[in-house]
C-alpha positions, 0 to 999 in steps of 0.5 A: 610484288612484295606488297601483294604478297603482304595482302596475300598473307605472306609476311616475313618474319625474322630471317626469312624471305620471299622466294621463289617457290620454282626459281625462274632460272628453271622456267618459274613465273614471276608472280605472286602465286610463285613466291614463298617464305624461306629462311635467308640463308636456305635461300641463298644456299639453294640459288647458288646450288642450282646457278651452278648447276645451270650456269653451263646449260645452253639457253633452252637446254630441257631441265628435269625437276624432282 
């Protein structure tokens, strides 16, 4: 996936990342068309704020975005 989103134009540079625009935890796809740059650490901090948020969820509990 990473070399398709190279040819896609998304090329990281420094601390960033690819990342998933809508994480698939909250029903996002697993595709290039999903993926963005995002600084590391923004990254890491924004997972860990919606895994906690889910973690307790059962499995197809409707989660609302915005």
């Amino acid at each position: 996936m990473a070399t398709r989103s190279t040819a896609n134009g998304l090329v990281p540079s420094g601390d960033e990342i690819y990342d998933f625009r809508v994480p698939p935890v909250l029903g996002g796809s697993l595709s290039v068309a999903n993926l963005q740059l995002i600084d590391f650490e923004v990254a890491v901090n924004l997972a860990g704020q919606i895994h906690e948020q889910v973690r307790n969820l059962p499995p197809g509990a409707p989660v609302r975005l915005g």
